[in-house]
N, C-alpha and C positions, 0 to 999 in steps of 0.2 A: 504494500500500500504506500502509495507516494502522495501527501500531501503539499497543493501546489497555494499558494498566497497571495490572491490577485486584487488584492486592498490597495489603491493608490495607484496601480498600474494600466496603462494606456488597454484597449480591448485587442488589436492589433498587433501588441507587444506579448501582452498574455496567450493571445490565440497561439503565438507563432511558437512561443516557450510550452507550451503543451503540445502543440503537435511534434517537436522535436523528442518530449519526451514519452509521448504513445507509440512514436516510429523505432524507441530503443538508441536512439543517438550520444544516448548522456550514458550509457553501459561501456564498458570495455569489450563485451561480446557481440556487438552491434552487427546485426548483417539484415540485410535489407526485406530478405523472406522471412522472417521471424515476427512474431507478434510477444510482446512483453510477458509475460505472467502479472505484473503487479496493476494493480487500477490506481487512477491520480484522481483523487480527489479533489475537486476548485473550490476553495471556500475564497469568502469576501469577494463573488463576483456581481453583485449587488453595489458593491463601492470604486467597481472598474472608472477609471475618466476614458474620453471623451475630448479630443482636443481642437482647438477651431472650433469653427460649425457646423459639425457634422451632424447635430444631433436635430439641425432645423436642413440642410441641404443636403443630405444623404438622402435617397431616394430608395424604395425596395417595390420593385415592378411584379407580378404577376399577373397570367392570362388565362380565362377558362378554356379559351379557343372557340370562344363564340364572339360576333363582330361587336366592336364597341365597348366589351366586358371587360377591359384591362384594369386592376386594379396597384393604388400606388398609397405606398407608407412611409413613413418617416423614422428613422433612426430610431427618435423619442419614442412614438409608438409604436415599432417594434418592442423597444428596451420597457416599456411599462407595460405588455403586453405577457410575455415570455423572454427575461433577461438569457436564462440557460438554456431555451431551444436557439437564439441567436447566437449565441458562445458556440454553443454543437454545429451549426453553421458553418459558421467561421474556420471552428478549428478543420471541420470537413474537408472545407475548400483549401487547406495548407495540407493534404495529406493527401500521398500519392492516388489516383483514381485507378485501384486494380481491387482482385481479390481480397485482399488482408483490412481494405477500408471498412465495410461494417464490423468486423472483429477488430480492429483497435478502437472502433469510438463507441462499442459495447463497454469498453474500458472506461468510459469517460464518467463519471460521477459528479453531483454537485453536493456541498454543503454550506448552505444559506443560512 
C-alpha cells in the first residue's frame, strides 16, 4: 500500500506523480509489462490547486451523437461534481493505452 499526499499540489503534477507510480517506475524492478502488486492510495485530493484559470476556461466536451446534443463543462463543475472520477481521468490519460490500463487504475484508490 502506497500512500500518495496530494494536499497543496497542482492536479496535473499529482496526476503525473501517480501514474509514474501505478506504471512501477519508482521500483528498482520496473519493466514495462508488469503491473505493481501495491495500491496508492490519494488522500487530500479535495485540497489539489488549480492554477491560472483553469477552473472558469477549461472546457470538458461530450457528445451523444445525436445532432445538436453536445454537451460542455467546466473545470469547476466537473471538480464539485466528482473531484476522484476527474483525478481517475486524468491519471488515465498519462498511462500507457494497452492491456495493463484497467488493471493499474483498478489500483487506484481514494481517501477523502
Amino acid at each position: 500500500m502506497i500512500k500518495y499526499n496530494a494536499e497543496g499540489k497542482s492536479m496535473g503534477r499529482a496526476a503525473s506523480d501517480v501514474a509514474k507510480i501505478l506504471m512501477g517506475k519508482d521500483k528498482v524492478d520496473y519493466a514495462p509489462n508488469k503491473v505493481i502488486e501495491d495500491t496508492v492510495i490519494v488522500e487530500g485530493i479535495d485540497k489539489m490547486m488549480v492554477t491560472g484559470r483553469k477552473l472558469t476556461q477549461k472546457k470538458y466536451y461530450r457528445h451523444s451523437g445525436y445532432i445538436g446534443n453536445i454537451k460542455e463543462k467546466s473545470l469547476h463543475e466537473r471538480k464539485e461534481e466528482n473531484v476522484s472520477l476527474l483525478f481517475k481521468e486524468m491519471v488515465s490519460g498519462m498511462l500507457p493505452a494497452n492491456k495493463l490500463l484497467k488493471k493499474r487504475l483498478a489500483k487506484l484508490k481514494f481517501k477523502e
